[in-house]
C-alpha positions as CSV (number, residue, x, y, z in Angstrom):
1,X,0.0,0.0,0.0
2,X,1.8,2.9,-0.8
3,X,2.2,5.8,1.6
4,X,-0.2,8.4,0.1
5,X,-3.1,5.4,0.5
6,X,-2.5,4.7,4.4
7,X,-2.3,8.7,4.8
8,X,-5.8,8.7,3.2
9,X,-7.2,6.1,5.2
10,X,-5.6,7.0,8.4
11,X,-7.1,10.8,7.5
12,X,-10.6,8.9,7.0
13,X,-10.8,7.2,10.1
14,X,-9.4,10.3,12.2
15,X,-12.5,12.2,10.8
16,X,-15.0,9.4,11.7
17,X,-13.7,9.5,14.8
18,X,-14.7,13.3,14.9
19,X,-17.9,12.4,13.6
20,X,-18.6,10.3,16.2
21,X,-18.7,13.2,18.8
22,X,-21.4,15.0,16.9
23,X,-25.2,14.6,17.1
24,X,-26.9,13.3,13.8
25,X,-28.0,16.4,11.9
26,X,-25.4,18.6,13.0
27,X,-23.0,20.8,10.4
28,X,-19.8,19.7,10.1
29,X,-17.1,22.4,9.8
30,X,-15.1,23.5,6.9
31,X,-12.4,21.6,5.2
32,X,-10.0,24.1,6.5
33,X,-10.2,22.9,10.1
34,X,-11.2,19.1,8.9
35,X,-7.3,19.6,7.4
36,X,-6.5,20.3,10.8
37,X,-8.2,17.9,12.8
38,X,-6.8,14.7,10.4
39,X,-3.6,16.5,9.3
40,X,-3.8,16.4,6.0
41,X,-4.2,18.8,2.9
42,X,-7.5,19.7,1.8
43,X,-7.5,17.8,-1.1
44,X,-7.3,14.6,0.7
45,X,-10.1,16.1,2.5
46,X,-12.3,16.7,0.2
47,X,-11.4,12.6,-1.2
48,X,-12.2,11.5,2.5
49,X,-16.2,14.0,2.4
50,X,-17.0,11.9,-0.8
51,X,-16.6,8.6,0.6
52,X,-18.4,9.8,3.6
53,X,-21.3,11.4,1.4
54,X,-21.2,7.9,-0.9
55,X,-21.8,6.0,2.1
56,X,-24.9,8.3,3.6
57,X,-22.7,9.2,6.4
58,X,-23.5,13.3,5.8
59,X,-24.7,15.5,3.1
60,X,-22.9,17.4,0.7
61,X,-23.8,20.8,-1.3
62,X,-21.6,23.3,-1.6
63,X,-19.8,24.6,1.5
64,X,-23.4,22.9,3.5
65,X,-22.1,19.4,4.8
66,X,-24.3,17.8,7.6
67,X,-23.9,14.6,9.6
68,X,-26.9,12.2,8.8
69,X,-25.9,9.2,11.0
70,X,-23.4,7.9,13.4
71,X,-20.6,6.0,12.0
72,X,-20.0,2.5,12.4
73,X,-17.2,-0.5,12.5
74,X,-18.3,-0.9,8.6
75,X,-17.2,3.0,8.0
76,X,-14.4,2.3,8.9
77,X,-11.1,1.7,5.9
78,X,-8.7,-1.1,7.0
79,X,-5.0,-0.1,7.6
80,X,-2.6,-2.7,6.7
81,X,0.8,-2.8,8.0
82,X,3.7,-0.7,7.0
83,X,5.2,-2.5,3.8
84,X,8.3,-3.3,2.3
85,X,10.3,0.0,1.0
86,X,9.2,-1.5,-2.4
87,X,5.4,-0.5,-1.3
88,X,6.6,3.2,-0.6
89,X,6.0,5.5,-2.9
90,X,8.9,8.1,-2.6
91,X,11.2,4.9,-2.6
92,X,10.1,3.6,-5.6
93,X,9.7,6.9,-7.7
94,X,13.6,7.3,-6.8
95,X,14.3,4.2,-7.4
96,X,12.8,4.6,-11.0
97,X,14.8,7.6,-11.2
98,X,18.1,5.8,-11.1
99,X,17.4,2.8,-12.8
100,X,16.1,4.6,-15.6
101,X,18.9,7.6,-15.2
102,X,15.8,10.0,-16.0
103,X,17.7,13.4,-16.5
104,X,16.8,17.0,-15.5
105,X,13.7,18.7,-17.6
106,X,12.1,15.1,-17.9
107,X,8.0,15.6,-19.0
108,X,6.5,13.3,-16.0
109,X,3.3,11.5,-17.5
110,X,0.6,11.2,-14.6
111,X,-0.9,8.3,-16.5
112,X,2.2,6.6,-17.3
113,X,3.5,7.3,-13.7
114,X,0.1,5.7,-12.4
115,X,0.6,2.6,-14.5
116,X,4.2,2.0,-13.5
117,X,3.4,2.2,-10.0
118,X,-0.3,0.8,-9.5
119,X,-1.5,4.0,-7.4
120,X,-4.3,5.6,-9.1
121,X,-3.5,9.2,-10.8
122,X,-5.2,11.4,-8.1
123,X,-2.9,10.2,-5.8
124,X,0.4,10.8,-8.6
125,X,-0.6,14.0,-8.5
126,X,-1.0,14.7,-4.7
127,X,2.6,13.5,-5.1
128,X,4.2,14.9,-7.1
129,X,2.1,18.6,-5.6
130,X,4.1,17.7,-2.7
131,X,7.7,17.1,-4.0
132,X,7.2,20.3,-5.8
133,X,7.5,22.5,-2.9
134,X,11.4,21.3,-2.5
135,X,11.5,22.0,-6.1
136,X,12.3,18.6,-6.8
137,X,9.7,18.7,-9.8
138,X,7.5,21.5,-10.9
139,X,4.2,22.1,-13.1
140,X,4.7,22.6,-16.8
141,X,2.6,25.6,-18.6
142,X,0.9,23.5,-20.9
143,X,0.1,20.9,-18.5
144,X,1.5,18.5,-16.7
145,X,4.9,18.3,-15.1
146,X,8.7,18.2,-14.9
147,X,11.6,16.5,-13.2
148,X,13.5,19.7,-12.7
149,X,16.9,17.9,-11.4
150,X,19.1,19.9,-9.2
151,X,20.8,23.0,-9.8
152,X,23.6,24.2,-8.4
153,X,21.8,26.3,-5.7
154,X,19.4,24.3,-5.1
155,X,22.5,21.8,-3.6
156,X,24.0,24.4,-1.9
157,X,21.0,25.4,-0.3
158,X,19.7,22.3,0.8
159,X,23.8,21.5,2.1
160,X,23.3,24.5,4.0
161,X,20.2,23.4,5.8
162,X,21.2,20.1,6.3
163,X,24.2,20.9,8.5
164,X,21.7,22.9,10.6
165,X,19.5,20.2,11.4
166,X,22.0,17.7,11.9
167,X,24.3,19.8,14.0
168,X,21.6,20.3,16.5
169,X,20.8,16.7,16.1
170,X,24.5,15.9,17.1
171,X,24.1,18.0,19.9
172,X,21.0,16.2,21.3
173,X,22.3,13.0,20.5
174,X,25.0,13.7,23.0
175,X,22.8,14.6,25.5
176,X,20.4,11.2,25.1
177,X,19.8,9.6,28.2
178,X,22.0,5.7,28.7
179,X,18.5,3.8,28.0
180,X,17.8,5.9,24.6
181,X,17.7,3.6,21.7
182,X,20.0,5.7,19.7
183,X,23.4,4.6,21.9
184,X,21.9,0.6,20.7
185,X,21.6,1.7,16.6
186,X,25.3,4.0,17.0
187,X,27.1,0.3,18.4
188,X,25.3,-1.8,15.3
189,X,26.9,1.2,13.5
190,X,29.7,1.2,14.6
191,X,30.4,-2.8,13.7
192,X,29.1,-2.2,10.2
193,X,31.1,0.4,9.3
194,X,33.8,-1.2,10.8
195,X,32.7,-4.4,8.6
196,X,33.1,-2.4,5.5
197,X,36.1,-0.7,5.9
198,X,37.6,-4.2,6.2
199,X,35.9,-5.0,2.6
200,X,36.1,-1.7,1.0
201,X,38.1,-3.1,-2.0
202,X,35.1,-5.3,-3.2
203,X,31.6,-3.8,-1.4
204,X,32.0,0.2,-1.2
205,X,29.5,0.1,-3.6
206,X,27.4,-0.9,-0.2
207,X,28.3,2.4,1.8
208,X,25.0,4.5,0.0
209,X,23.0,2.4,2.3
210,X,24.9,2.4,5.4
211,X,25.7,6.3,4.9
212,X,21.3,6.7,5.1
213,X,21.3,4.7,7.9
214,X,23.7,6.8,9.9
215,X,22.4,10.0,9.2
216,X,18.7,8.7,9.9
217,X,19.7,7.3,13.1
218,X,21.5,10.5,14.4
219,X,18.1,12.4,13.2
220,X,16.0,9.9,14.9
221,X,16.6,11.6,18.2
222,X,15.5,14.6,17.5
223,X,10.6,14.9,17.3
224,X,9.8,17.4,15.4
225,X,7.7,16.8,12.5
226,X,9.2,19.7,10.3
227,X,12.4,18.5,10.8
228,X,11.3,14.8,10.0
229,X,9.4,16.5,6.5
230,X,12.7,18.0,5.4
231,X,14.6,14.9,6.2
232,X,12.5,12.8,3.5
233,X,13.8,15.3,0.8
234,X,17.7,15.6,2.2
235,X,17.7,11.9,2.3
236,X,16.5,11.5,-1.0
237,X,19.2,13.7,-2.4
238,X,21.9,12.8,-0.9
239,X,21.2,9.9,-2.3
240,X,20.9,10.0,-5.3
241,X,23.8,11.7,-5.9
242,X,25.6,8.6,-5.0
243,X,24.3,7.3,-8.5
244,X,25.8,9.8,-10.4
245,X,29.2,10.3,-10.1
246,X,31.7,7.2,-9.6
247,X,34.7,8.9,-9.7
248,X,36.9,7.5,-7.1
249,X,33.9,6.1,-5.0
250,X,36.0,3.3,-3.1
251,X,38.2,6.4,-1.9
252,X,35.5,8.8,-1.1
253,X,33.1,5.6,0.9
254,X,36.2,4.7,3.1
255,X,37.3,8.5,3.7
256,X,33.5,9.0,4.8
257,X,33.4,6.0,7.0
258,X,35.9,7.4,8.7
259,X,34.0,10.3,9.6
260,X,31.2,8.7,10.7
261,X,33.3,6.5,12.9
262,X,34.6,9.7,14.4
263,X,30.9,11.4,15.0
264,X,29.9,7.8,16.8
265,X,33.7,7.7,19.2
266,X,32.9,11.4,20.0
267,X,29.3,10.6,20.7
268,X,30.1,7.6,22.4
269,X,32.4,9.5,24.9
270,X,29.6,12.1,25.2
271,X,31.9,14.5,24.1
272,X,29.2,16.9,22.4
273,X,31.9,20.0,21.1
274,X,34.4,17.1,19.3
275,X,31.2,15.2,17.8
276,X,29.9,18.6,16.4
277,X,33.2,18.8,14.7
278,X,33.3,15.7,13.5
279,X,30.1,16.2,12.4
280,X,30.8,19.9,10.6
281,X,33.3,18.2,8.7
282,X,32.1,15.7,7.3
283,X,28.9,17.6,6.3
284,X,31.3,20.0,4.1
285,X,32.7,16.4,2.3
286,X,29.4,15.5,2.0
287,X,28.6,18.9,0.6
288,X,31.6,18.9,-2.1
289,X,31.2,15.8,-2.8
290,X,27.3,17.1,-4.0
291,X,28.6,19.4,-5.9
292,X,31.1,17.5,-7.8
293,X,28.2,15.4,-8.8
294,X,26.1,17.7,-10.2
295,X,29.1,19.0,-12.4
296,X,29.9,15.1,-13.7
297,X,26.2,15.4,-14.3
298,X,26.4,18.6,-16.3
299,X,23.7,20.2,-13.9
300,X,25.7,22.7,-12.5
């Protein structure tokens, strides 16, 4: 089920639930606060009111939307268990990406996409509306829309914020309590980085994966829901940029284990000043390293 789906159907359920404390023939409010009160945009809203008015649960005309009986168990849309990344949508639209090497300025077909990935069109579009505000694709005049790639400062920017957000999330990694999960994921980390520096020669090719996994396990201490939004997009990036450029990869994967080795001793020791620059520098590889792909892919 991809992600979009399960945010629908969560959305659904969390306004049945406010339905449930109305009386029958009472107004229901506008979609503005219904956005609120499931946390979700209005246009998944507005897909969650016409399933309600399908099923006789309210009237619908106009901005007039009235509740015309209690919901029930047999309202209600299943939610099935998180899937496989293969099942996320983001995932697999990137992955797409690389295997196909789709280049900057790319048309994006909503029917195509909706074929390729089984998820009806409405919900391509409530997609793709919501990689567009990182700029990661955009509307095209006559319709339609664009893979825009990533321009030179567009990677600088996004660098830029990135070291913010993971700087503070250095800092309050340091200060984690002894039972905080993160001080468990940093000593698996720690023996499989360890584990590939000893096979760089023949699996550096593996470090994109590990390199994600450290960076979303130093993230993962910090709750904040704006934070975790931009994290999706910086993830995404910074890894796909790992696709493009080869050039000396073995070297650059075992000079960046390194670093993360040396964020993890210094976090280990609780030594938050040292893990913030440990942290700083590698951020500025990770940075140039960015940049020097977008030039081997001509973007700059």
């Amino acid at each position: 089920m991809a992600r979009s789906d399960i945010r629908y159907r969560n959305a659904y359920n969390r306004l049945l639930d406010y339905c449930e404390t109305l009386s029958v023939g009472a107004a229901i409010p506008a979609e503005t606060m219904l956005s609120e009160i499931a946390d979700v945009s209005r246009t998944v809203v507005r897909r969650c009111l016409s399933r309600m008015e399908e099923r006789g649960l309210i009237s619908w005309k106009g901005r007039e939307k009235c509740l015309l009986r209690e919901p029930d168990d047999a309202d209600r849309l299943e939610i099935a268990e998180p899937g496989a990344p293969s099942d996320d949508l983001e995932q697999r639209f990137l992955d797409w990406i690389l295997r196909f090497d789709v280049p900057a300025d790319t048309p994006l077909s909503v029917a195509d996409l909706s074929r390729t990935f089984g998820v009806p069109q409405h919900e391509i579009k409530e997609f793709l509306a919501g990689l567009s505000r990182f700029g990661l694709v955009a509307r095209r005049q006559k319709g339609g829309w664009m893979l825009r790639g990533f321009t030179m400062d567009f990677a600088v920017e996004l660098s830029d914020f990135r070291s913010v957000l993971e700087i503070n999330a250095v800092n309050q990694a340091a200060e984690a309590p002894v039972g905080h999960p993160v001080w468990a994921r940093l000593s698996e980390l720690r023996r499989l980085h360890i584990a590939l520096r000893q096979s760089i020669e023949t699996d550096y090719h593996e470090f994109s994966k590990l390199d994600e996994a450290f960076h979303a396990a130093i993230n993962s201490v910090v709750k904040n829901r704006f934070v975790e939004e931009f994290q999706k997009v910086i993830s995404l990036i910074f890894h796909y940029h790992y696709m493009w450029d080869k050039t000396d990869e073995k070297t650059r994967n075992a000079a960046a284990i390194d670093e993360h080795l040396a964020i993890i001793d210094a976090l280990e020791r609780r030594d938050a000043a040292a893990a913030c620059d440990a942290a700083s520098r590698h951020l500025r590889t990770s940075k140039t390293t960015l940049l020097s792909s977008l030039r081997h892919h001509e973007l700059a």
